[in-house]
VOGUTOR-83972 format. One record per residue: residue number from 1; residue in one letter; x, y, z of N, C-alpha, C, CB in turn. Coordinates in Angstrom, 1 decimal, decimal comma. Glycine has a CB too. Layout:
<nodes>
NUM|A|X|Y|Z|X|Y|Z|X|Y|Z|X|Y|Z
...
</nodes>
This chain:
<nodes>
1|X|72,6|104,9|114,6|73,2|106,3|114,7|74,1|106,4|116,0|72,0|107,4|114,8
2|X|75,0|107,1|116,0|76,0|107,4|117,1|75,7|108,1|118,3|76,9|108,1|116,6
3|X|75,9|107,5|119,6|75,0|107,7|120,6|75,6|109,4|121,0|75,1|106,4|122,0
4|X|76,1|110,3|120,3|76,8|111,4|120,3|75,6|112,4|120,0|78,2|111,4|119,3
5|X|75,1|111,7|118,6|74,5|112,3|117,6|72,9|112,2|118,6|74,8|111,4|116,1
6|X|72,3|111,6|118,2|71,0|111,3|119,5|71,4|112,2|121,0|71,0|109,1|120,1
7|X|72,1|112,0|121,7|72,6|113,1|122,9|72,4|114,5|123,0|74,0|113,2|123,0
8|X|72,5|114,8|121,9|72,7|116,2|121,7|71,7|117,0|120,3|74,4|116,2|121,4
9|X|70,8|115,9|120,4|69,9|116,4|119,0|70,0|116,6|118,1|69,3|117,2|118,9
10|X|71,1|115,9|117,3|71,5|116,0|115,6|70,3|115,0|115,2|73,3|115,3|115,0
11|X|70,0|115,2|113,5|69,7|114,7|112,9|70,6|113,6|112,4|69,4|115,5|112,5
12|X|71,9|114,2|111,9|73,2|113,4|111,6|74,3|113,6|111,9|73,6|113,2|110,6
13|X|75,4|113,1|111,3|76,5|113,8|112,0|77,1|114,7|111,5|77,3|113,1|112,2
14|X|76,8|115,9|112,0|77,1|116,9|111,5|78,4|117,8|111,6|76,3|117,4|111,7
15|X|79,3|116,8|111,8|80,6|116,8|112,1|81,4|116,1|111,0|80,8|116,3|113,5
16|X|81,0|115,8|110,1|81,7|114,2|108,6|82,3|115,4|108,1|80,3|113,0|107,0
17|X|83,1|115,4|108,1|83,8|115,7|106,5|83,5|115,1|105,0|85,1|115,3|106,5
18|X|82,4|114,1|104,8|82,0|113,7|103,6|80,4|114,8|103,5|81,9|111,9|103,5
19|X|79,9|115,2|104,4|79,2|115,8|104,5|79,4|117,3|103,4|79,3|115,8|105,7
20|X|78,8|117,5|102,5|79,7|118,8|101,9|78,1|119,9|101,3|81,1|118,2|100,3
21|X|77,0|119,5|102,4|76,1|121,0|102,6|76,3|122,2|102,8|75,3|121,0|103,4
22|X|77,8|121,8|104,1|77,9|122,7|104,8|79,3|123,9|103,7|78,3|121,9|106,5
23|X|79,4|124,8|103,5|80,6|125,6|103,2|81,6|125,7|103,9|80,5|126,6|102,9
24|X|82,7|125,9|103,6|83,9|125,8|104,3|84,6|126,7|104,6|84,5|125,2|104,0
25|X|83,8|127,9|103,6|84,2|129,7|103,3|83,1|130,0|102,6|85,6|130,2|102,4
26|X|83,7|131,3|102,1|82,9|132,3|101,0|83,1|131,7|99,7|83,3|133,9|101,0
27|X|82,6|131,1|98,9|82,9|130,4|97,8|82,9|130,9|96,9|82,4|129,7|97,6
28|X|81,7|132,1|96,7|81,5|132,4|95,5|82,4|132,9|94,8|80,6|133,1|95,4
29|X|83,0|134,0|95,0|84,1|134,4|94,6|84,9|132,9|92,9|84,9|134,6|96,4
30|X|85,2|131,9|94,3|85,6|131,1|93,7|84,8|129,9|92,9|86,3|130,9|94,4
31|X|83,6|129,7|93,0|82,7|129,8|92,2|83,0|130,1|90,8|82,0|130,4|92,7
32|X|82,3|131,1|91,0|82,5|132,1|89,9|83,9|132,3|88,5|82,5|133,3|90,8
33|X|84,8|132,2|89,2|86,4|132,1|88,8|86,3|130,2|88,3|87,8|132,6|90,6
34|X|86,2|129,4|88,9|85,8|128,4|88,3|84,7|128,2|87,3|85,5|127,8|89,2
35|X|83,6|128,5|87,2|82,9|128,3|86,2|83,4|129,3|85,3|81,7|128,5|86,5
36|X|84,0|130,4|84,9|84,2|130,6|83,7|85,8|130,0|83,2|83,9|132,0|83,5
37|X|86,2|129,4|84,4|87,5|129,0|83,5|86,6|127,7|82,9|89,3|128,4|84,5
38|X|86,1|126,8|83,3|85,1|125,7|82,4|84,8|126,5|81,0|83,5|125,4|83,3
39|X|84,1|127,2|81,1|83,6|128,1|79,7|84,3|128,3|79,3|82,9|129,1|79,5
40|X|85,8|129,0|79,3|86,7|129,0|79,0|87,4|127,9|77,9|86,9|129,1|79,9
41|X|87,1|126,9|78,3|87,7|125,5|77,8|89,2|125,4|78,2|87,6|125,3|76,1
42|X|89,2|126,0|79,5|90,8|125,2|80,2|90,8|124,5|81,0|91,9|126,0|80,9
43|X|92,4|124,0|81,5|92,4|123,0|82,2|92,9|123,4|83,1|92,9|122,0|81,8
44|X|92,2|122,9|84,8|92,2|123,8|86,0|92,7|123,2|86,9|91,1|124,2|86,4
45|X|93,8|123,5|88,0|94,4|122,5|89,1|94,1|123,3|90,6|96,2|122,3|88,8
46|X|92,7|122,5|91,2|92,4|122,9|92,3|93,4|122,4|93,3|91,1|122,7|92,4
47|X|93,5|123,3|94,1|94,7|122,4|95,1|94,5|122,8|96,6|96,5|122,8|94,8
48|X|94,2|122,1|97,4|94,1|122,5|99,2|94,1|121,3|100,3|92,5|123,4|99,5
49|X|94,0|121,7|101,2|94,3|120,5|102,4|92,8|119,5|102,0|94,2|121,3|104,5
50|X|93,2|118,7|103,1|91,8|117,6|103,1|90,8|118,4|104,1|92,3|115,8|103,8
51|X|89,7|118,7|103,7|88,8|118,9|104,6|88,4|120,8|103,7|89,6|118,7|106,6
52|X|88,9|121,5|102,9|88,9|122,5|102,4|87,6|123,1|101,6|89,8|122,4|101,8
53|X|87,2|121,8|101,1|85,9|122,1|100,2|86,3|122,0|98,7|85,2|123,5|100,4
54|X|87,4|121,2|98,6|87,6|120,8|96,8|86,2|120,2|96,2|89,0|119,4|96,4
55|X|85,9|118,9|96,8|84,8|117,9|96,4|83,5|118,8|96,9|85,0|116,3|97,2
56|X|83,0|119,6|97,5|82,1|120,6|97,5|82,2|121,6|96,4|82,1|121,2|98,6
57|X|83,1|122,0|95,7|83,1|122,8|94,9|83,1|122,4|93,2|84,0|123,5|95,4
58|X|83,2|121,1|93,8|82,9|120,3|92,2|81,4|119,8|92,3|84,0|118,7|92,0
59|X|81,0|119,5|93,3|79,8|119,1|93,5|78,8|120,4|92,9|79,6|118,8|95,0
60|X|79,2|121,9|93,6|78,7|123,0|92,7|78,7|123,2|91,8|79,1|123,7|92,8
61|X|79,5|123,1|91,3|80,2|123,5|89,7|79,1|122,0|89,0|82,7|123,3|89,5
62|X|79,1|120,9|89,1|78,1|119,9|88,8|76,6|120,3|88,4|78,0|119,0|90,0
63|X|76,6|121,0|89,9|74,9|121,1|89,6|74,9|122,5|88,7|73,8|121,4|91,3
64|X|75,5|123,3|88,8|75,7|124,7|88,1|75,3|124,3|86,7|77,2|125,4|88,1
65|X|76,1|123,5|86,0|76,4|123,3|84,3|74,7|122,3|84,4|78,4|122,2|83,7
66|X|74,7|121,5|85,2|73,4|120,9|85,4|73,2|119,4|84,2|72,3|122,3|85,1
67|X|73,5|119,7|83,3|73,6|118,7|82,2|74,3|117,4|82,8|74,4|119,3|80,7
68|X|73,7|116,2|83,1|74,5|115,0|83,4|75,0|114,3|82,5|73,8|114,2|84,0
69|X|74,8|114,8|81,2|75,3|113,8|80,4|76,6|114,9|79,6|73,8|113,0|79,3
70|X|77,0|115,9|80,4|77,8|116,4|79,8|79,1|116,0|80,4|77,6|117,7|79,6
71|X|79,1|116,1|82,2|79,4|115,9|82,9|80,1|114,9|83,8|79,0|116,2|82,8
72|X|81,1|114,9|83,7|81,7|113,5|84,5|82,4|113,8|85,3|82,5|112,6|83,8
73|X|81,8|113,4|86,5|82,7|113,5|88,2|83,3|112,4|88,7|81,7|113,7|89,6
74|X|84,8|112,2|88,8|85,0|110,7|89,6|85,9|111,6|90,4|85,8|109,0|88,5
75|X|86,1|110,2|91,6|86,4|110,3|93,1|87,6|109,8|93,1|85,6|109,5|94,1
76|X|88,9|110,0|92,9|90,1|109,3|92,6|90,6|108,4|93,7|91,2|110,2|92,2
77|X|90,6|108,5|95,0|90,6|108,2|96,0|90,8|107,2|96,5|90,0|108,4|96,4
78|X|90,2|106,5|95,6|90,1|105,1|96,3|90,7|103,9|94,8|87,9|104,7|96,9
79|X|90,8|104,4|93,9|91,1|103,8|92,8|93,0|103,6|92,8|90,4|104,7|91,6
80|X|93,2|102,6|92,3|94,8|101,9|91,9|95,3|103,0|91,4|95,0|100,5|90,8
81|X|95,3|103,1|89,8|96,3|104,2|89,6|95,7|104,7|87,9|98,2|103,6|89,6
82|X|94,9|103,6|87,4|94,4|103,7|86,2|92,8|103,8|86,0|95,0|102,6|85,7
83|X|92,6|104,8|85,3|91,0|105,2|84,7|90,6|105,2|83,4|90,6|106,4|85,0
84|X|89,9|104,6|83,3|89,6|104,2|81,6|88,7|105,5|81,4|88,5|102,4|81,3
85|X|89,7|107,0|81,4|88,7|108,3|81,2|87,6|108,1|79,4|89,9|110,1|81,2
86|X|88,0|107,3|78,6|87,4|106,9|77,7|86,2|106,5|77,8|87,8|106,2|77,3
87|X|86,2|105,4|78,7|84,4|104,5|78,7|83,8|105,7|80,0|84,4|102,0|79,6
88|X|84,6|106,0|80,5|83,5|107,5|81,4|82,8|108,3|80,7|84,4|108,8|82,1
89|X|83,4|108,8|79,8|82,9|109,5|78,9|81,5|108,9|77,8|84,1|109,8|78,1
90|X|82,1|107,8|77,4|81,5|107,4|76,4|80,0|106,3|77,4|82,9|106,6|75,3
91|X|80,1|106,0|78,9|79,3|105,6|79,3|78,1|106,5|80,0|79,8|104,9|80,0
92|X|78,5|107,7|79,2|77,3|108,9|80,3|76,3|109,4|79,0|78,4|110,9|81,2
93|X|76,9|108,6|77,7|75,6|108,6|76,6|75,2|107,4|76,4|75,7|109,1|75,3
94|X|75,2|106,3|77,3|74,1|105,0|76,9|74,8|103,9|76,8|73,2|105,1|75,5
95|X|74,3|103,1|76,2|75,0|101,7|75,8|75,2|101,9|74,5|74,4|100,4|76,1
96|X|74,8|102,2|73,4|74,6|102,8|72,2|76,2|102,9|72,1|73,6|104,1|72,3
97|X|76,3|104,2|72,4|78,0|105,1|72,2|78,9|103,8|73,0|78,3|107,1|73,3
98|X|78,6|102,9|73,9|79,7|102,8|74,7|79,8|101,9|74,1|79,9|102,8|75,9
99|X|79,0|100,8|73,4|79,2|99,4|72,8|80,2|100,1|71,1|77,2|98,3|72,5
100|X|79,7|100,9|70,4|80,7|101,3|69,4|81,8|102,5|70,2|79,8|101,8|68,1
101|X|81,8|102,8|71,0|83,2|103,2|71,5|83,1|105,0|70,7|84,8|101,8|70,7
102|X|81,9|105,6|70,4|81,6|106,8|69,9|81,7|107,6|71,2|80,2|106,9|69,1
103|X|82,9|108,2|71,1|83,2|109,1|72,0|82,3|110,3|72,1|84,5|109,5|71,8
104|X|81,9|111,1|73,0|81,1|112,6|72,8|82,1|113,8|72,5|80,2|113,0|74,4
105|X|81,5|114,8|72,5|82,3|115,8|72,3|81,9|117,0|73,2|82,4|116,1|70,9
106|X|83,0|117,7|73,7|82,7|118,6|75,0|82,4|118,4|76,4|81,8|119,1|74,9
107|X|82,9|117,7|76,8|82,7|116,8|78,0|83,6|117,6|79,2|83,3|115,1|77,7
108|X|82,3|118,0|80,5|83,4|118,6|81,1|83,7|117,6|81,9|83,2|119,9|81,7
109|X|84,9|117,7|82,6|85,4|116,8|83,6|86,0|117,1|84,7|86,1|116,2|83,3
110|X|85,5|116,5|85,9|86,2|116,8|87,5|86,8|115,9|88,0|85,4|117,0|88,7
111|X|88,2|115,9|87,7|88,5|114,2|88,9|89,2|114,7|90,0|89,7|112,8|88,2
112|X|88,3|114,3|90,7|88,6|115,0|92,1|89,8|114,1|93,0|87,0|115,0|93,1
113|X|90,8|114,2|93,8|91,6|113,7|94,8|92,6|112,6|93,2|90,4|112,6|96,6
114|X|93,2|113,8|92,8|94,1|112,8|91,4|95,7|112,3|92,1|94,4|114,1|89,3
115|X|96,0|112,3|93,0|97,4|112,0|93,5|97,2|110,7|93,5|97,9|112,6|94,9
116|X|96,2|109,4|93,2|97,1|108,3|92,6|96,8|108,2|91,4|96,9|107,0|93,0
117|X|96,6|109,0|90,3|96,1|109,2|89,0|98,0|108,5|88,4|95,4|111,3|88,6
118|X|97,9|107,6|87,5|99,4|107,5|86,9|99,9|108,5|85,6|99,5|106,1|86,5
119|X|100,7|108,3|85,0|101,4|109,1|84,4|100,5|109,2|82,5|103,1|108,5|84,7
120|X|100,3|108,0|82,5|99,1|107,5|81,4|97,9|108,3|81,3|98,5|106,0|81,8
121|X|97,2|108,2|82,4|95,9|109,1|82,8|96,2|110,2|82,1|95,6|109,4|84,3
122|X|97,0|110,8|82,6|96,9|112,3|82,6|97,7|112,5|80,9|97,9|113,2|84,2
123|X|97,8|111,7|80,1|98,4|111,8|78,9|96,6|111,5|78,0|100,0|110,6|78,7
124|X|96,3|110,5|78,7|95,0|110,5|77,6|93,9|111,5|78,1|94,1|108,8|77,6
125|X|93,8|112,0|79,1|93,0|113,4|79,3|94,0|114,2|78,2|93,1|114,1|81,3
126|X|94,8|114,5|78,3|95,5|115,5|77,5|95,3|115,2|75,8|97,3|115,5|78,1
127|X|95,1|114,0|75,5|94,8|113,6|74,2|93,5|114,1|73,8|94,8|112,3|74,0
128|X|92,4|113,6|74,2|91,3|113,6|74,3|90,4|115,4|74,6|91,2|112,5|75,4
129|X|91,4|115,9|75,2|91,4|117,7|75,2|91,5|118,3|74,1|92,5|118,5|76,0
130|X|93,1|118,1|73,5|93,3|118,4|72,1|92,7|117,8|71,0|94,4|118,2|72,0
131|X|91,6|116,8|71,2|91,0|116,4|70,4|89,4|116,5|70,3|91,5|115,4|70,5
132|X|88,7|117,6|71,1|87,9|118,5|71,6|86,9|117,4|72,0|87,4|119,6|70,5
133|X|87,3|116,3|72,2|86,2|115,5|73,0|86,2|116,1|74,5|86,5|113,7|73,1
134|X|86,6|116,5|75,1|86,9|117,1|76,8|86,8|118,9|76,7|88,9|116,5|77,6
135|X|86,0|119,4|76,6|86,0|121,0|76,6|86,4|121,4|77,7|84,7|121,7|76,3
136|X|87,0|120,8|79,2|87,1|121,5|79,9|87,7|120,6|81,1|85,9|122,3|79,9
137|X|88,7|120,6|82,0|89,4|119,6|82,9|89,5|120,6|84,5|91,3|119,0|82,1
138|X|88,5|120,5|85,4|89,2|120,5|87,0|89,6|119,2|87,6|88,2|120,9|88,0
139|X|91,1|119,6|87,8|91,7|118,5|88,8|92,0|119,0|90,3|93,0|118,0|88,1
140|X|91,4|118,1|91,1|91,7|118,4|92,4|92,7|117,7|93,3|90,5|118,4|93,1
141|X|93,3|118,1|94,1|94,7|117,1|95,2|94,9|118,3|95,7|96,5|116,2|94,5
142|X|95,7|117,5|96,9|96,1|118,4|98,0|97,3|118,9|98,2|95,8|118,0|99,0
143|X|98,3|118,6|97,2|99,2|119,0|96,5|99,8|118,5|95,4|99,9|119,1|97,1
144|X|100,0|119,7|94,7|100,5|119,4|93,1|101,4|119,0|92,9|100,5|120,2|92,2
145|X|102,1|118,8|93,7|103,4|118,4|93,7|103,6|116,5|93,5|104,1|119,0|95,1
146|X|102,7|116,2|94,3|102,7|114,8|94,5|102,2|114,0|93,1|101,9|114,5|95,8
147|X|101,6|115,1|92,2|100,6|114,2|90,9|102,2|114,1|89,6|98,7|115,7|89,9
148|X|101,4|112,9|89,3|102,3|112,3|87,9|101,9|113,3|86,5|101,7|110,4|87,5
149|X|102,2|114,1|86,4|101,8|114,8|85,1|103,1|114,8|84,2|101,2|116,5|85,3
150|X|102,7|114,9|83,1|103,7|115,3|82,0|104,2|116,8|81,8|103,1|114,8|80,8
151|X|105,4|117,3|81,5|105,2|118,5|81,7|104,6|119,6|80,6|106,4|118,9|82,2
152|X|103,9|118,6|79,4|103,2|119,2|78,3|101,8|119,4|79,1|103,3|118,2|76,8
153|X|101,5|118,6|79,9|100,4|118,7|80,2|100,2|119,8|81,8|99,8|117,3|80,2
154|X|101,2|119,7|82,4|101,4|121,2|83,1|101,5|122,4|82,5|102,6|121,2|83,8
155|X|102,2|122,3|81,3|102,1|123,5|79,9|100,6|124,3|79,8|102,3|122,5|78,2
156|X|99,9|123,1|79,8|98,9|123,5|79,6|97,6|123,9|80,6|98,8|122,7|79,0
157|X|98,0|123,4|81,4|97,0|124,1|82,7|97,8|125,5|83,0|96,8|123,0|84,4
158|X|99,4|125,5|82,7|99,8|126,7|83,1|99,4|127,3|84,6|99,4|127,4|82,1
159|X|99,2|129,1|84,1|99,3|129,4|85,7|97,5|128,9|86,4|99,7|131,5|85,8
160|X|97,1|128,2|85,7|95,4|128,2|86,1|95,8|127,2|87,7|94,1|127,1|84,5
161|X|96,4|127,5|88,4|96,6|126,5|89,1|96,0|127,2|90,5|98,0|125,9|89,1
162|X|94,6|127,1|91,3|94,0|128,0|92,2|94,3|126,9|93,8|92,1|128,3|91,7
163|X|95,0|128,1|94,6|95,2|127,0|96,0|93,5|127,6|96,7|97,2|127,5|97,5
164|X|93,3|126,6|97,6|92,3|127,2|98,4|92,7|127,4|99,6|91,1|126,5|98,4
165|X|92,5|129,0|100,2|93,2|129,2|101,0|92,6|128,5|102,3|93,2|130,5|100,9
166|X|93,7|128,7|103,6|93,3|128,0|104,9|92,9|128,8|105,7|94,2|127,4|105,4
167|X|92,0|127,9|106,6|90,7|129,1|107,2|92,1|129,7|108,5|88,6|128,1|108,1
168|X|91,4|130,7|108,9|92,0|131,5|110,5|91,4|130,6|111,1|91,5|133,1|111,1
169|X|92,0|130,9|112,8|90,6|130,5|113,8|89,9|131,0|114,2|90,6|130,2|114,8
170|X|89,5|132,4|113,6|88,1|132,7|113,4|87,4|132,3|112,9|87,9|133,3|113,2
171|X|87,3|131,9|111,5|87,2|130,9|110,7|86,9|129,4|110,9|88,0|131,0|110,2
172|X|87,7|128,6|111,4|87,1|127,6|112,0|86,7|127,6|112,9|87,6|127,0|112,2
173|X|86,6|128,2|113,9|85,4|128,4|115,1|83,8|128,1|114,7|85,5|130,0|115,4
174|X|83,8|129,4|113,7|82,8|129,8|113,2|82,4|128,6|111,8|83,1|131,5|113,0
175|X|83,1|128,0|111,4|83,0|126,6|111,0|82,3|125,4|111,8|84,2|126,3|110,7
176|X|82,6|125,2|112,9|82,7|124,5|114,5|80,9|125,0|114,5|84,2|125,6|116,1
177|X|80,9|126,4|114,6|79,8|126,7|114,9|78,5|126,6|114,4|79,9|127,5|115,2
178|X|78,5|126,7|112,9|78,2|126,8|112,0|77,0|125,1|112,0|79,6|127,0|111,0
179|X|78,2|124,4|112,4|77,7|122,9|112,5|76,8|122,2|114,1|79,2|122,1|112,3
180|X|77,6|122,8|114,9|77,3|122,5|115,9|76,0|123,2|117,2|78,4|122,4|116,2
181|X|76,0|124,4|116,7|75,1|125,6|117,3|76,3|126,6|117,9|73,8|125,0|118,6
182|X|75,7|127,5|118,4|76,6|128,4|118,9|76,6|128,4|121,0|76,0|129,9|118,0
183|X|76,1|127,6|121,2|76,0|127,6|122,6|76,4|126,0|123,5|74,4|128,1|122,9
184|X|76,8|125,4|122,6|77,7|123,9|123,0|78,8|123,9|123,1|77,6|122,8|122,3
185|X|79,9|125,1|123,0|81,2|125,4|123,4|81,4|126,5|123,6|82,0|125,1|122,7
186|X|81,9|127,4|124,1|82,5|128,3|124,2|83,7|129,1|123,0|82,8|127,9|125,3
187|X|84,3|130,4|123,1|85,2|130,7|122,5|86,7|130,2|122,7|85,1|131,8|122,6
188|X|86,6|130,0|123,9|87,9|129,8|124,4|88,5|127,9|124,5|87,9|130,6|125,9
189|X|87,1|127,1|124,5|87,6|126,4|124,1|87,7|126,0|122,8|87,4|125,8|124,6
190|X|86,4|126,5|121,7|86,9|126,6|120,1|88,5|126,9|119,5|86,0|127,7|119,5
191|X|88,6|127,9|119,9|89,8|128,0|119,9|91,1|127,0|120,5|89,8|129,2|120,5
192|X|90,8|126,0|121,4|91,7|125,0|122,0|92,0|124,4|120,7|90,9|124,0|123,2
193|X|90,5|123,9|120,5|90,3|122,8|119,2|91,0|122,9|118,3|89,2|122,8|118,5
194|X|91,0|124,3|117,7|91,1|125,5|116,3|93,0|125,0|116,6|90,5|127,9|116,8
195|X|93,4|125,7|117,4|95,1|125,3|118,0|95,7|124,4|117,5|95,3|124,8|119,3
196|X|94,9|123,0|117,4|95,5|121,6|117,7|95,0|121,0|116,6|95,0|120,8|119,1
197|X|94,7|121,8|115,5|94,2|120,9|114,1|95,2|121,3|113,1|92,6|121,3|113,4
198|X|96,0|122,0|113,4|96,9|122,6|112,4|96,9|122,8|111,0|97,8|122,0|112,5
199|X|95,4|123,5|111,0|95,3|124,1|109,8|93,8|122,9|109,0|97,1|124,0|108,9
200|X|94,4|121,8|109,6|93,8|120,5|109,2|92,0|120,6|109,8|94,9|118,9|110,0
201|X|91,0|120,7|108,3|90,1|120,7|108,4|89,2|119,3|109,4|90,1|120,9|107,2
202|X|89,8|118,7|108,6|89,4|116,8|108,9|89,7|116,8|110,9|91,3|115,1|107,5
203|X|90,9|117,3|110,9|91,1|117,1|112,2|90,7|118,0|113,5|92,3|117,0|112,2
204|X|90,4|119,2|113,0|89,3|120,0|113,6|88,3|119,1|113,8|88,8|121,2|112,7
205|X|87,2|118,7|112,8|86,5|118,0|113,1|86,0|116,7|113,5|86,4|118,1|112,7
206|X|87,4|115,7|113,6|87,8|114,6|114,2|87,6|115,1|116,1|89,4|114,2|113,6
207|X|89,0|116,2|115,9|88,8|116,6|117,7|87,2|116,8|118,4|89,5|118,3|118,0
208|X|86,9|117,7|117,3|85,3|118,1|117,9|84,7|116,9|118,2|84,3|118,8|117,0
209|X|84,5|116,4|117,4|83,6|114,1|118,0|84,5|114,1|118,9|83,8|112,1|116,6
210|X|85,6|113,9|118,8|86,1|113,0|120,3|85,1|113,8|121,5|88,2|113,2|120,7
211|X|85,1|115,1|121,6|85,0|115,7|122,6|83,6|115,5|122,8|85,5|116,9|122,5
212|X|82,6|115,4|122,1|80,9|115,4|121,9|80,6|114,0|122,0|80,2|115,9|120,2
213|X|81,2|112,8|121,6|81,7|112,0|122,3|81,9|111,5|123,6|82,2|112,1|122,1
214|X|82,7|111,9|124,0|82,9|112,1|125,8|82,1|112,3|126,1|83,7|112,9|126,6
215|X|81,5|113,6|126,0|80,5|114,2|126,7|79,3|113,4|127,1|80,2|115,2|126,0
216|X|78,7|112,8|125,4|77,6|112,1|125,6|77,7|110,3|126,3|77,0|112,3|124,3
217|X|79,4|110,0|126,3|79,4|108,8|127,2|79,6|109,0|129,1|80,7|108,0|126,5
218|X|79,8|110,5|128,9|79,5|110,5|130,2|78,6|111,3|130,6|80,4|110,6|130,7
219|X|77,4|111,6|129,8|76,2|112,0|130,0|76,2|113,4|131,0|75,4|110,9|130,5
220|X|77,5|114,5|130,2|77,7|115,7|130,4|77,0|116,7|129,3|79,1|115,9|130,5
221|X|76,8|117,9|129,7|76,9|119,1|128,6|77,8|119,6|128,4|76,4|120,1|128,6
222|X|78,6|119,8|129,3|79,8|120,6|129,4|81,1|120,4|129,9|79,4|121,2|130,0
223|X|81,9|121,2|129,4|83,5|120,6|129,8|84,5|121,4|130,4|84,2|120,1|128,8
224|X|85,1|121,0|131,3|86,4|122,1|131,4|87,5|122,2|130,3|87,2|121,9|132,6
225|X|87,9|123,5|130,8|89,1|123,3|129,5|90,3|122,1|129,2|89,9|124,5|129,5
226|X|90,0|121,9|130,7|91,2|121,2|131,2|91,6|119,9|131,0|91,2|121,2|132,4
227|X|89,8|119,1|130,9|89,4|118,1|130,3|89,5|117,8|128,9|88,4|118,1|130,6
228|X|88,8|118,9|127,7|89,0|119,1|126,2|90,6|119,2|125,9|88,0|120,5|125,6
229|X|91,4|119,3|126,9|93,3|119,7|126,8|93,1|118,2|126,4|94,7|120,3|128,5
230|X|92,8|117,6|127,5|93,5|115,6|128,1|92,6|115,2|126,3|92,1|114,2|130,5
231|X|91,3|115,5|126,2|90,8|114,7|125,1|91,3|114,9|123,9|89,6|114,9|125,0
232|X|92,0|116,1|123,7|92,3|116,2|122,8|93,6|116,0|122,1|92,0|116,9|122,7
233|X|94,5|115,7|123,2|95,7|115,1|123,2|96,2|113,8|123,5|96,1|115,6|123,8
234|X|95,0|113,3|123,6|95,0|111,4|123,7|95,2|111,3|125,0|96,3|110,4|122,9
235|X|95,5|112,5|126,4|95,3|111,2|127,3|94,5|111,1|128,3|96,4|110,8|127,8
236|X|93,1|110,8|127,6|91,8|110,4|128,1|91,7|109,8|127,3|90,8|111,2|128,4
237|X|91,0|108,0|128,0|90,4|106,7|127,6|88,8|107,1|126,8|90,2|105,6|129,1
238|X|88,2|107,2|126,1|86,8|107,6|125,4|86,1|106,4|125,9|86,8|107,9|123,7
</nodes>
């Protein structure tokens, strides 16, 4: 464990952005607006920065519908450009369906972070929709601009396209805080932090470690502002 984390009495690090217990806002709202576009049977284009709570809100929407074998979540992220959304489907009922290639029917689907998804992909999701094996498509990226779609298949998600808005710095503060307790920084330097992330979730929370970090390599509680300026601008050695 990270001598940051032990210093200061975490359990973990409760600063990850893969971490997604924590909320990132008021969700329900959007929740809510999400799950009945699923019921619905449309196709949905979540879109927001990195660090926003897309992949938390699929994670929701997962446990909501609850059925695993209806359900298929993939992580686009890390994959080349091509997804065999066929054997996904057809591998979440057994070996049975997947050795004869017996597709299911109603299948909802999240592919979360699709900006290396290729132009293919998003034509056999669009097949497979109109062919009622897929009752229902959230796609997530952090802009829609950057994804390969066809424009029949933009047709079709139409205006369902939901940005997730970006927090204030009140908001991230109280994000900051949320995670960290409320008496290990101050307002005024939250707000330093809040400044210098530019909107950017991930990097809010990057700054905050550097600084918790320091602290616990130089076996402080506390900082001046003047110090969290140098750390957070690179020029302090960690």
């Amino acid at each position: 464990m990270d001598e940051w984390i032990n210093y200061f009495h975490f359990k973990k690090d409760v600063l990850s952005t893969e971490d997604h217990s924590y909320p990132l806002m008021d969700e329900s709202d959007l929740v809510d607006e999400l799950i009945y576009r699923v019921q619905a049977a449309d196709l949905v284009f979540l879109e927001g920065k990195q660090g926003t709570g897309k992949t938390r809100l699929l994670m929701e929407l997962a446990r909501k519908f609850g059925n695993n074998k209806q359900v298929v979540y993939l992580d686009c992220k890390n994959i080349n450009s091509t997804v065999d959304i066929e054997s996904l489907m057809t591998g979440k009922y057994g070996w049975w369906n997947k050795l004869f290639k017996k597709i299911p029917r109603n299948m909802i689907v999240f592919l979360d972070n699709i900006q290396k998804l290729d132009y293919k992909n998003g034509e056999r999701i669009k097949y497979f929709f109109d062919q009622g094996n897929i009752q229902s498509v959230i796609f997530t990226a952090e802009d829609r601009h950057n994804v390969k779609f066809s424009e029949s298949l933009w047709q079709r998600i139409g205006k369902r396209i939901i940005q997730i808005p970006e927090l204030s710095t009140t908001e991230e503060k109280e994000l900051i805080q949320d995670r960290i307790g409320k008496n290990k920084l101050n307002s005024a330097q939250l707000k330093m932090i809040s400044d210098a992330s530019n909107g950017n979730i991930k990097i809010l929370l990057d700054n905050t470690r550097e600084i918790f970090e320091y602290m616990a390599d130089k076996k402080q509680k506390k900082l001046s502002r003047e110090k969290i300026e140098e750390i957070i601008h690179g020029k302090e050695e960690i």
